[in-house]
C-alpha positions, 0 to 999 in steps of 0.5 A: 767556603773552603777554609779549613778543608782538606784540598784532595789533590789529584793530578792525572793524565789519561788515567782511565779508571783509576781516576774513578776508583781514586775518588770512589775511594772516600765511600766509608771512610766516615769522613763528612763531606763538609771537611773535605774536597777532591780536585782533579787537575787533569793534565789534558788527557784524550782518553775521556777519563774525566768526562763520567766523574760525578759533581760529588762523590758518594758521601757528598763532597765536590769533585772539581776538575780543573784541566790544562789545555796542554799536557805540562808535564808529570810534575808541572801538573802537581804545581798547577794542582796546589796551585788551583787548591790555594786559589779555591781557599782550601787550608790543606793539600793531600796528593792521590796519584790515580788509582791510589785510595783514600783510606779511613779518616785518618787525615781528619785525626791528623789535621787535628794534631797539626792545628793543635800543634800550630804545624805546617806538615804532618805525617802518616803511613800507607799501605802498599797493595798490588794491582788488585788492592791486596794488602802487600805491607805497611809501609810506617816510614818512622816509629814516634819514640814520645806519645802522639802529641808530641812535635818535632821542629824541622832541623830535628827532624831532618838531622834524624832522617836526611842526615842519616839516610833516611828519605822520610818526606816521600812519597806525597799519598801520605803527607798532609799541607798546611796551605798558607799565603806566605808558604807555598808548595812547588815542585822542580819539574827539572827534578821528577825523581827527588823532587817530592823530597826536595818540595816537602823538605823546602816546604817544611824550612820555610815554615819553620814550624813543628812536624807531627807524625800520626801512625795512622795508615792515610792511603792506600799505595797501589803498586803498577808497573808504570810507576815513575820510579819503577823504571829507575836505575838503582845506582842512579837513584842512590846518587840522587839520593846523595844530591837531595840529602846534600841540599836538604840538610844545607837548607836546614842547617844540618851537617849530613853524617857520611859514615851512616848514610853509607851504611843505610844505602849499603842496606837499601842495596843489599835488600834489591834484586839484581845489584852488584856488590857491596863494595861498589856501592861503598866506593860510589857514596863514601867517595873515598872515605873510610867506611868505618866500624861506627858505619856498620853500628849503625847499620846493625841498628837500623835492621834491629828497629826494623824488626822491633818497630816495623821501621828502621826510623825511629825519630826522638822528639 
């Protein structure tokens, strides 16, 4: 029965209102309830957030709960909700955190041109909103330099973003899964800050099939002070960086470019509150090599798209 339909991940943990807000969220958004399901993969909570979520929401689709009889962890958790999603026959996999939101019926549009292009992982935007789900900023993580039917095979698509810098496979509110027997999606608890980026990257290789982008904004990011990656170091988390472009390019066979990864951190870094000074994070991500006139080229064209485009990627199918 669930064939062809989208599998809305939710994995929580004590979410309190939030979880009803995220799945509330689907109210409006034109979506019919026959093409998509939520699937609450509650990570045994205590706090009774799952006990008043409705059979279905308000266009009619169904609200599954699956819950853990023990707390396994932020990231185990994700796994246990693909894996429910595949259990249950679902084609597609979307990750909401609780208390971000669905927005609009872009993930329909989206699923059409992965069928239409046989891909295995789309792409869209999101908006980031404060606290009270004021609009903060679009965030478009690439600008799609041919028309919208255009693909892009893996390798490609990594050489333009992970070999540059550029960690376009996260965060998971705005990528669409093509769940398939042979392929399957799992994240490394060992790993909670990258591995997002590690899973949809390893994900993607497997496959082996094109990648489609929509500029459609699919969900709406809701900026709280409790977010995983709000407390992490920034030089830590560039050095994590480092590890997952490492790792991802070698999985897709493509060398990773030194002289502009530097510079796109050196951007990243220069655009935080609070970091030190330029010439430490150069020493900490060229390690030793020369950080030459093409690196600060390449710098300067980044901040040139980001003001044409509204992002610094811009991707060449």
């Amino acid at each position: 029965m669930n064939a062809g339909r989208i599998a809305i991940l939710v994995p929580c943990r004590n979410a309190g209102a939030l979880l009803s807000e995220t799945v509330e969220s689907a109210a409006g958004s034109g979506l019919s309830p026959d093409v998509y399901a939520w699937l609450i993969s509650d990570n045994a909570s205590d706090d009774g957030s799952t006990a008043s979520l409705p059979g279905e929401d308000a266009n009619g689709a169904p609200v599954i709960l699956s819950r853990n009889s023990t707390n396994l962890g932020r990231v185990e958790n994700w796994n246990c909700a693909v894996r429910a999603a595949e259990n249950m026959g679902f084609s597609y996999a979307f990750f909401l955190m609780a208390g971000d939101l669905l927005n609009g019926d872009g993930l329909i549009r989206l699923r059409a041109q992965m069928d239409g292009a046989g891909a295995f992982l789309g792409l869209g935007s999101y908006d980031v909103v404060d606290s009270q789900l004021r609009r903060v900023r679009t965030a478009r993580r690439l600008a799609w330099k041919n028309n919208a039917e255009s693909i892009i095979g893996v390798p490609a698509f990594i050489a333009q973003s992970f070999a540059v810098g550029g960690m376009l496979f996260g965060p998971l509110c705005a990528n669409l899964y093509r769940l398939d027997d042979a392929v399957h999606l799992r994240f490394d608890p060992s790993d909670p800050s990258h591995t997002d980026q590690r899973a949809t990257a390893g994900f993607a290789c497997t496959a082996a099939r094109p990648i489609v982008y929509a500029d459609h904004v699919l969900s709406r990011w809701r900026a709280r002070p409790d977010r995983f990656h709000g407390g992490m170091n920034h030089w830590d988390r560039l050095q994590g960086d480092m590890r997952t472009i490492d790792a991802c390019c070698r999985a897709a066979g493509v060398l990773p470019d030194c002289n502009r990864i530097a510079a796109t951190f050196l951007l990243r870094t220069l655009s935080q509150r609070g970091v030190r000074s330029p010439s430490q994070l150069r020493h900490l991500l060229v390690q030793h090599r020369q950080f030459t006139l093409s690196s600060y080229a390449w710098a300067a064209k980044l901040f040139w798209r980001r003001t044409r485009y509204g992002t610094p990627w811009l991707i060449t199918a």
